[in-house]
KEMARVEX-684405 format. One line per field, with one value per residue (C-alpha): residue number from 1; x, y, z. Coordinates in Angstrom, 1 decimal. Layout:
num = c(NUM, ...);
xx = c(X, ...);
yy = c(Y, ...);
zz = c(Z, ...);
END
This chain:
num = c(1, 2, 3, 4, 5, 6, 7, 8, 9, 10, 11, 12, 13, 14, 15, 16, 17, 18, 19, 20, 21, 22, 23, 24, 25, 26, 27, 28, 29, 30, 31, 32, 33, 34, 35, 36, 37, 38, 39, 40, 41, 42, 43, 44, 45, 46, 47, 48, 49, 50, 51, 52, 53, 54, 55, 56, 57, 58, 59, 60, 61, 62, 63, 64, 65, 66, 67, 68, 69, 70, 71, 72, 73, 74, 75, 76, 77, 78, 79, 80, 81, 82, 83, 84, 85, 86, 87, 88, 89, 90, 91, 92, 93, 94, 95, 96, 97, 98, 99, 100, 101, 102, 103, 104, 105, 106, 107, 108, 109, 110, 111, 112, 113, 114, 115, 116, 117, 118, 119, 120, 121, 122, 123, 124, 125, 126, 127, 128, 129, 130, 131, 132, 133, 134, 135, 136, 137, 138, 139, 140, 141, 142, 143, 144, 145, 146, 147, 148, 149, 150, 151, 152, 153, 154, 155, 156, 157, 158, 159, 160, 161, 162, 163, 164, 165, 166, 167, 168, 169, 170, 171, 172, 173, 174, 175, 176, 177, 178, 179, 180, 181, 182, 183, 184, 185, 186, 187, 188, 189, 190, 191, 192, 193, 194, 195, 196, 197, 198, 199, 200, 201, 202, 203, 204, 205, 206, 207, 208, 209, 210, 211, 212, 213, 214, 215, 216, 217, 218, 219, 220, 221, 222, 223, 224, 225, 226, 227, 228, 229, 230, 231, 232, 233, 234, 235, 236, 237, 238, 239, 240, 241, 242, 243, 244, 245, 246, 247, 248, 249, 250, 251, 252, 253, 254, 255, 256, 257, 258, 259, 260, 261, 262, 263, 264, 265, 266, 267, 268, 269, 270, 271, 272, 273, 274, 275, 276, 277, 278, 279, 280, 281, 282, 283, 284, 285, 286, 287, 288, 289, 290, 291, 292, 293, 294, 295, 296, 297, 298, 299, 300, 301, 302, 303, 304, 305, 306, 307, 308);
xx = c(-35.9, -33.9, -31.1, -30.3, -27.9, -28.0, -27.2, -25.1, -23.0, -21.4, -22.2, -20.1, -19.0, -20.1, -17.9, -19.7, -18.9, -18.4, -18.0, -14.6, -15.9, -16.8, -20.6, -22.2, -22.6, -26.4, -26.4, -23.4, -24.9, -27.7, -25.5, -23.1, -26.5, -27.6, -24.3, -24.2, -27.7, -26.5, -23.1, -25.4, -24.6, -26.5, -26.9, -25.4, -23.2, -23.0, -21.3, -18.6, -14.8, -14.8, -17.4, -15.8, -18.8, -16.6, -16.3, -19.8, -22.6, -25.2, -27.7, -25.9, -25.4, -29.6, -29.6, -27.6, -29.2, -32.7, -31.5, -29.7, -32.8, -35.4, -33.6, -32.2, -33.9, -31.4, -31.0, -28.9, -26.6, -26.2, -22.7, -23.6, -20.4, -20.0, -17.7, -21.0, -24.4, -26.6, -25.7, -25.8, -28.7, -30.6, -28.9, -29.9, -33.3, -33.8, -31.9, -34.4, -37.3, -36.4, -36.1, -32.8, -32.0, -30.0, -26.8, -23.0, -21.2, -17.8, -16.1, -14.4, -10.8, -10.1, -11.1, -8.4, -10.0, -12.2, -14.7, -14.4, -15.4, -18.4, -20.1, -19.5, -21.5, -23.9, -24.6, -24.4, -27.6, -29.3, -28.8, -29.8, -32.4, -32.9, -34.9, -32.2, -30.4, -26.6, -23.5, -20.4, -17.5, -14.0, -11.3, -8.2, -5.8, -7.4, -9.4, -7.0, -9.2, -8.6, -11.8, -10.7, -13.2, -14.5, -15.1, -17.1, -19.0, -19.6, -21.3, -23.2, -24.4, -25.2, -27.2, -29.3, -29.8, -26.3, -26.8, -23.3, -19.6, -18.0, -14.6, -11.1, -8.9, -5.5, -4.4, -8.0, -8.4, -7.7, -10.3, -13.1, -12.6, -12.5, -16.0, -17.4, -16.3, -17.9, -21.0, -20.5, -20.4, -23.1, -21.1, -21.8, -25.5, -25.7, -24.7, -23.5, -20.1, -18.7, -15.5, -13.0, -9.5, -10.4, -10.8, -7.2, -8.5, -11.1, -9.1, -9.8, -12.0, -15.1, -13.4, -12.9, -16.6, -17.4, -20.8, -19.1, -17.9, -18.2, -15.8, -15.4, -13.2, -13.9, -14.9, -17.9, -19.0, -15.9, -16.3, -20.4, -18.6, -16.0, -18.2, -20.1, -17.3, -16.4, -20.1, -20.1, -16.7, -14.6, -12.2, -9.1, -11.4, -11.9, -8.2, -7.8, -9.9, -8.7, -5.2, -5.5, -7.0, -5.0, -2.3, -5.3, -6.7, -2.9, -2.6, -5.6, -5.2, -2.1, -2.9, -3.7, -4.1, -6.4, -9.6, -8.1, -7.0, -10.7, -12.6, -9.9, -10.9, -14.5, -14.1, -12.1, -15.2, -17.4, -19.5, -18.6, -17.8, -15.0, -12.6, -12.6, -12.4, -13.3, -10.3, -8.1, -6.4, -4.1, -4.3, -3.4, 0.1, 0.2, 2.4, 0.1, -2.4, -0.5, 0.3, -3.3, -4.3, -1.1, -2.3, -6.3, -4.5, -3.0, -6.6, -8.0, -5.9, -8.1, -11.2, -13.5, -14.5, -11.6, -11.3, -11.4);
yy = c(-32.3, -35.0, -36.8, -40.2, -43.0, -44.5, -40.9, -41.9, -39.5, -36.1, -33.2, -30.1, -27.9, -24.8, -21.8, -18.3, -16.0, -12.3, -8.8, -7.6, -5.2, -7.9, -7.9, -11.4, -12.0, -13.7, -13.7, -15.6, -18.0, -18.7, -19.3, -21.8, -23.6, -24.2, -25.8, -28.1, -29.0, -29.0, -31.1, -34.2, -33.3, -35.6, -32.7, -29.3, -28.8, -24.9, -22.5, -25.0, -24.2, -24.0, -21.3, -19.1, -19.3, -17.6, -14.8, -14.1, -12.4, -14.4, -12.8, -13.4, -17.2, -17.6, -15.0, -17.9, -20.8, -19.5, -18.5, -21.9, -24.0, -21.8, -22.4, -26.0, -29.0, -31.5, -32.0, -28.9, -29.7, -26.7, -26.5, -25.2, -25.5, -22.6, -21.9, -22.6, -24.1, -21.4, -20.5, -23.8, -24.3, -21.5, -22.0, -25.5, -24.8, -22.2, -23.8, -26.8, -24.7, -23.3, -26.9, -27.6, -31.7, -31.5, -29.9, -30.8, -30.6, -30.6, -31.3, -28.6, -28.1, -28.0, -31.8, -33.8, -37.4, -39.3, -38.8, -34.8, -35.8, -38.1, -36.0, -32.6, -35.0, -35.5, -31.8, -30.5, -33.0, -32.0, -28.4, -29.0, -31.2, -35.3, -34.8, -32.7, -35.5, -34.5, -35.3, -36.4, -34.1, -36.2, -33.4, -33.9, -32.4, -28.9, -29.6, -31.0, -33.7, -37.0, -39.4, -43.2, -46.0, -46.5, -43.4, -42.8, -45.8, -44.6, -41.5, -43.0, -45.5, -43.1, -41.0, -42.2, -38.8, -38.9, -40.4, -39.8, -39.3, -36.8, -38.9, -36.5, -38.3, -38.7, -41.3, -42.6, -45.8, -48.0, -45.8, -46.5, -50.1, -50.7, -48.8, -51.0, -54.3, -53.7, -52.8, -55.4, -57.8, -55.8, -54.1, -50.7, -49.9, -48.3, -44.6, -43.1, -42.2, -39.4, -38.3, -35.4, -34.1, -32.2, -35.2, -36.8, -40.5, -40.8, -43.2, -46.1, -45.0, -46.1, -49.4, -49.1, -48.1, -44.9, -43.7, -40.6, -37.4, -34.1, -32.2, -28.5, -29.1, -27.1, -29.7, -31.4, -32.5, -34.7, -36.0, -36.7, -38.6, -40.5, -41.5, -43.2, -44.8, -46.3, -47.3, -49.5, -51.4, -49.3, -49.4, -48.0, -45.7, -43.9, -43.8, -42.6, -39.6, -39.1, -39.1, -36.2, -33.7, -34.8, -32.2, -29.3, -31.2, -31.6, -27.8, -26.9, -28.8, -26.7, -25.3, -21.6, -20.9, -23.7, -21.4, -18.7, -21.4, -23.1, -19.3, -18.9, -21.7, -21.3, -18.3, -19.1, -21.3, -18.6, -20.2, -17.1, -13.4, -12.7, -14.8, -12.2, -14.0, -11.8, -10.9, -11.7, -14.5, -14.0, -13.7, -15.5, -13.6, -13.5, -16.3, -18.6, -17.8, -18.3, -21.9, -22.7, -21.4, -23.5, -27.1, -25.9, -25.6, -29.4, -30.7, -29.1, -31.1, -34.3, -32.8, -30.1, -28.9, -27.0, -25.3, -21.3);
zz = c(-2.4, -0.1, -0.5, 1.3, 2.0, -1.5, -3.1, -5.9, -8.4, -8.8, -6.3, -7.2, -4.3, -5.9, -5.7, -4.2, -6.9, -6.2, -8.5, -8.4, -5.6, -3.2, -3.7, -4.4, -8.3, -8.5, -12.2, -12.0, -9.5, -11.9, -14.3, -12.2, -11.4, -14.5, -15.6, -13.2, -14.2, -17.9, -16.7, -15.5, -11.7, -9.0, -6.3, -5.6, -2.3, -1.1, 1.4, 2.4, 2.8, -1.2, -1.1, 1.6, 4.0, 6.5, 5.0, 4.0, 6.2, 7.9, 5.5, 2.5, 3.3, 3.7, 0.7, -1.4, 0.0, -1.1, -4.4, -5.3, -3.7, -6.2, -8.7, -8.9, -9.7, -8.4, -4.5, -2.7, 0.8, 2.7, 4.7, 8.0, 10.3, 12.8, 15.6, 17.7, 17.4, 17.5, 14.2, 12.8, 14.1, 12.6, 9.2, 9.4, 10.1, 7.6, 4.6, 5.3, 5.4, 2.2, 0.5, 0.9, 1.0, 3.7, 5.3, 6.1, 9.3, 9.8, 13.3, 14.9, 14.8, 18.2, 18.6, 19.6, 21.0, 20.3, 22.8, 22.0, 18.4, 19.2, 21.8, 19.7, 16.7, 19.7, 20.5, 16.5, 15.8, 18.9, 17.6, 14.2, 14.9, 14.5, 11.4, 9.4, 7.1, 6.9, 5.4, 7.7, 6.5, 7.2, 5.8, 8.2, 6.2, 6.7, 9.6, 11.4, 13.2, 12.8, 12.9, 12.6, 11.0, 14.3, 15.3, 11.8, 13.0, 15.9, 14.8, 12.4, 14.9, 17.0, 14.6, 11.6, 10.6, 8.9, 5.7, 4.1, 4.8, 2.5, 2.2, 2.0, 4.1, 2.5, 2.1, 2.1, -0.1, 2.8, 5.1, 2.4, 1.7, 5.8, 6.0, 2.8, 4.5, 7.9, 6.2, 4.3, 7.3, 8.9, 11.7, 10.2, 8.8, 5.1, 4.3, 1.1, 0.4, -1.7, -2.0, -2.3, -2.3, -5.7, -7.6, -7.0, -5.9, -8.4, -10.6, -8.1, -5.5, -7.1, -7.1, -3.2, -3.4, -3.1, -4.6, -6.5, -5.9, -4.0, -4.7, -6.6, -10.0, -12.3, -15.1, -13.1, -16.7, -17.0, -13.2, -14.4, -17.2, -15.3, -12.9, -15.3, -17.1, -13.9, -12.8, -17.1, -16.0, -18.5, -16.4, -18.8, -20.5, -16.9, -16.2, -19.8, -19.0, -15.3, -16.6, -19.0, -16.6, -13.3, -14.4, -13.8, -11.0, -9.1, -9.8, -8.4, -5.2, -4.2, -0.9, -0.5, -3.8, -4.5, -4.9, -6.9, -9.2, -9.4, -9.4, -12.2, -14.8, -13.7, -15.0, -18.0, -18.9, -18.6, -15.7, -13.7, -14.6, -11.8, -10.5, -7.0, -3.6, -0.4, 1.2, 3.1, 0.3, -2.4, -5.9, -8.9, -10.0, -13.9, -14.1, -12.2, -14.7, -17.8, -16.3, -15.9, -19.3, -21.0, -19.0, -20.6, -23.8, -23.4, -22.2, -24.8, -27.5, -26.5, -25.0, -26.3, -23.1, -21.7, -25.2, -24.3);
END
């Protein structure tokens, strides 16, 4: 299955769920698949920063990938950013052989200008190969590289193989409507646009024009249902629903704990057995999860799905 640049919806990040003794947990995959098919999701996004692809062997990564690809019937984007391209190559190459729809790329931390970033783009597609669609990953605030709307243009002129930018700039309205108006002049050809930051924008980003989400909270049935709120004009039911769960969604963006906080409600939901994250990162303490369980208790009041 592909995906392409008029990929529209909600693409969960999945989390890579572990046993509490560090081995992967495949039933629990499975089971995370098969609730975001259930949820209404467009596409599945796996082994990027949310699903600790660092930390995992090169084995279990293709292990994963072929697992998730078997299983799912809705497009699957691989993350494949390594500290150098021989790596990404070969995961590349193998998740597409296995079916995957394509693959993400992140720049490398170390870029500072602009030329560093273009020509780096430059060598990762000649790595991965011209006829591997992939997703443009613009995450600043963690990756520390800062790619400007004409340096986005730039790669995406250069390359037609990129057929999305994954949009987590912050602040990043003003970022997406510049992108929609120079394609809207035709100084920028067309590419799909999903965006991130946990969910925190998604109250007016569609109306900046974004084509969804990908991003890993832990209620991708509620982002499936705002989206479509947004896409039918219902405009204050959307911010209704955004503005119940952005308590959850805040807490889960805290940095650091972030993951523990989404393996934790995934969890919690019973999507996954284990909330366990390969060291080294800390733990929920038992106060952090008694706050999390009191703000599911408040969602809860007004939406079924974080009953638990």
């Amino acid at each position: 299955m592909t995906f392409g640049i008029d990929t529209k919806g909600v693409y969960p990040i999945a989390a890579t769920p572990f046993h509490p003794d560090g081995v992967l947990d495949t039933a629990s995959i499975d089971r995370m698949i098969d609730f975001y098919h259930e949820a209404g999701s467009t596409g599945i996004t796996i082994l990027g920063i949310m699903g600790e692809a660092p930390k995992l062997e090169p084995e279990e990564s293709l292990a994963i990938v072929k697992q998730v690809v078997a299983r799912s019937k809705i497009p699957v984007v691989v993350g494949v950013s390594a500290p150098g391209f021989a790596a990404m190559r070969r995961l590349a190459r193998d998740a597409m052989d296995l079916g995957a729809g394509g693959v993400m790329i992140a720049p490398a931390p170390h870029l500072r200008t602009d030329d560093q970033i273009t020509n780096y783009f430059n060598q990762a597609v000649e790595a991965v190969g011209t006829d591997v669609p992939w997703a443009l990953q613009d995450y600043p605030l963690t990756l520390t590289v800062q790619m400007s709307v004409p340096v986005i243009s730039r790669i995406m002129a250069d390359h037609a193989s990129c057929i999305m930018l994954k949009a987590e700039d912050w602040p990043g309205l003003e970022k997406l409507s510049a992108l929609r108006k120079a394609q809207a002049e035709g100084r920028l050809r067309p590419f799909s646009i999903l965006t991130a930051n946990a969910g925190l924008f998604l109250d007016f980003e569609p109306e900046r024009g974004s084509d969804g989400a990908m991003t890993g909270y832990a209620f991708p049935d509620m982002l499936v249902e705002l989206d479509a709120l947004h896409r039918k004009g219902e405009r204050d039911a959307a911010h209704d629903l955004f503005d119940l769960h952005l308590p959850l969604i805040r807490y889960e963006q805290q940095p650091v704990v972030g993951l523990a906080v989404r393996k934790h409600v995934l969890m919690r939901r019973g999507i996954i057995s284990s909330d366990t994250q390969r060291k080294p990162w800390p733990a929920l303490s038992a106060t952090a999860r008694e706050e999390v369980d009191y703000l599911l208790s408040r969602i809860a009041r007004k939406d079924p799905r974080a009953a638990i």
